[in-house]
N, C-alpha and C positions, 0 to 999 in steps of 0.2 A: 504493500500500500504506500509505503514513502518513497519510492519510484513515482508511481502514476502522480502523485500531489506535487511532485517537484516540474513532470515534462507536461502537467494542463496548461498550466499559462504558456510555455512557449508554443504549445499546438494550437493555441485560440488567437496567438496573436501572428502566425502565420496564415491562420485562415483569415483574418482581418487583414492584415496585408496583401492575401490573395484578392479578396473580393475589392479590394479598394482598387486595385492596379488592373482589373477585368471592367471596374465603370469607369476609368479615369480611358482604356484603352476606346469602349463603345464610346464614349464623348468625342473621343478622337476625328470616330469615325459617323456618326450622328449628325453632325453639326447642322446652320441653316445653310452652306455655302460654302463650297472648293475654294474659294478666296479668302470667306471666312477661317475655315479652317488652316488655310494657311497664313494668313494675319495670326492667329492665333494659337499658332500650333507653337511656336519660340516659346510663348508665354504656359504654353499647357505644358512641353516639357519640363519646363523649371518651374513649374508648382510641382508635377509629378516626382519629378528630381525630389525640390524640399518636400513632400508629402512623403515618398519613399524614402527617404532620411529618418525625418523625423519617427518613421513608423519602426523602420529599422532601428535606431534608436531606443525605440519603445521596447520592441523585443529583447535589445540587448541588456537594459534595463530589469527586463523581467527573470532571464536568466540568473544574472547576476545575483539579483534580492532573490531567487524561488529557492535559494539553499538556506540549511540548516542549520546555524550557528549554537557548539556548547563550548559551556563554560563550566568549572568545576572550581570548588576548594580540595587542598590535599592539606592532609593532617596525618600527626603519627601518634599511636597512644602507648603506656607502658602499664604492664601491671606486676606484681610479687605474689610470690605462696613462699611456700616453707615443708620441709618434711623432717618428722623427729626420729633422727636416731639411736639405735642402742649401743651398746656396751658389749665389753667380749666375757666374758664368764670363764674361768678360771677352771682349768682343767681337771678333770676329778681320776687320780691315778691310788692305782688298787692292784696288789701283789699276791702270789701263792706261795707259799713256804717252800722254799728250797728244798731239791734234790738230787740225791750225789752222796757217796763217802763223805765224811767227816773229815775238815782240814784238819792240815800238819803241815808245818812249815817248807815250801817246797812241794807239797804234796798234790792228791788231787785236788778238783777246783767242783764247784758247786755249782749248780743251772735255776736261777728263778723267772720265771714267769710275771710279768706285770702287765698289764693294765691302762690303757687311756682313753678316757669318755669325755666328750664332746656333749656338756649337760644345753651347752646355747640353744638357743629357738634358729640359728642362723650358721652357716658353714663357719670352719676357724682353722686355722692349716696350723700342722702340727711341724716343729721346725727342728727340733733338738731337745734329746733327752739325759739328763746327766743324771750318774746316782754316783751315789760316794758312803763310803761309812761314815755316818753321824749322827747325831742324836733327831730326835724326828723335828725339831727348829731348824737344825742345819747347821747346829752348833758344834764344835768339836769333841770327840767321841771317847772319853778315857775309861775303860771298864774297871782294871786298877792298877794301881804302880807297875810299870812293866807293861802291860799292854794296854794297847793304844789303836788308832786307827792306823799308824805308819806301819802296823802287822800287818794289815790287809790289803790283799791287790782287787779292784773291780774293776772287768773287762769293760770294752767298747759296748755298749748297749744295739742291739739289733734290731730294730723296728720299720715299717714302711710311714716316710713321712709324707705329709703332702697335707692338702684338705680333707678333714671331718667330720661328714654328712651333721647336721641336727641331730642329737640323740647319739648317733654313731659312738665305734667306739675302734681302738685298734692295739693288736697285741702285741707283746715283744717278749724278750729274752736278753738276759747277763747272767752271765759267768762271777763266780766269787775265788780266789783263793787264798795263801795264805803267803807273806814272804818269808824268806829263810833267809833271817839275818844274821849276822857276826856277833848278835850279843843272844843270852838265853832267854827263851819264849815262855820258859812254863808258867808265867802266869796268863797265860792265856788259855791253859788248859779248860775244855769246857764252859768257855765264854760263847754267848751270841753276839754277836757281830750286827747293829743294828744296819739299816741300809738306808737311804735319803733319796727321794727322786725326784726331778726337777722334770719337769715337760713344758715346755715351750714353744 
């Protein structure tokens, strides 16, 4: 529809100039008089001339104004949200009592079994696991005069780290044993040997 409303005025004003320049031409040729009409003919073409001007004019006119001028404003807007989030939750590690022969300085070595749960509502990667003999603080370990933690060796810890589904959990294994030092051990005979473990 905004085609046809742009090309009506210039087809009505080409029919207007049709019909005007078909009586201007019968006038021509109408007249009272072959002398009249040539008296008169100088003066018919230069009205017809300025009439066909002027009309042509008209039309060009119409063209010109039959479009469609916009105009707009531009704006820009901002807005803010927020999202809250949580905290990591502190790893919950849990061991099974060792087994293995009974150290002796030198001797064999002991296998424990631990533990790490992932208690978060959200994944948490598990990066590094240290255990050591010590008191369950982390404090240093003296059972009595004579032995000490510096008796005790604990291996590299075994574990698969990475990310720990929600709830999730993942197991591992170390080794315990015992050093054989240059001074005498037996006060360590029959001691537990407590363990510490760190997951990170």
């Amino acid at each position: 529809m905004p085609e046809m409303q742009r090309s009506f005025p210039i087809a009505c004003s080409i029919i207007i100039a049709g019909d005007f320049l078909a009586s201007a031409a019968r006038e021509s040729t109408t007249g009272p008089s072959v002398a009249h009409r040539q008296d008169s003919g100088d003066h018919m073409r230069s009205t017809v001339t300025r009439r066909t001007t002027v009309i042509i004019a008209t039309v060009a006119t119409v063209v010109v104004g039959g479009g469609i001028a916009y105009a707009y404003w531009s704006s820009t807007g901002y807005g803010s949200g927020s999202a809250t989030t949580g905290t990591s939750s502190a790893f919950v590690v849990s061991s099974s009592p060792p087994t293995g022969a009974a150290l002796t300085p030198g001797g064999p070595t002991q296998t424990m079994s631990f533990t790490v749960t992932n208690p978060s509502s959200g994944s948490q990667t598990l990066a590094n696991v240290a255990i050591s003999v010590a008191n369950t603080d982390g404090t240093a370990w003296t059972a009595v005069e004579g032995c000490s933690a510096l008796d005790y060796a604990v291996g590299v810890p075994t574990i698969a780290y990475g990310p720990i589904a929600p709830s999730g959990m993942v197991t591992g294994t170390v080794t315990i044993g015992m050093n054989n030092l240059d001074s005498n051990q037996d006060a360590c005979q029959g001691i537990t040997a407590p363990l510490y473990i760190v997951a990170s």
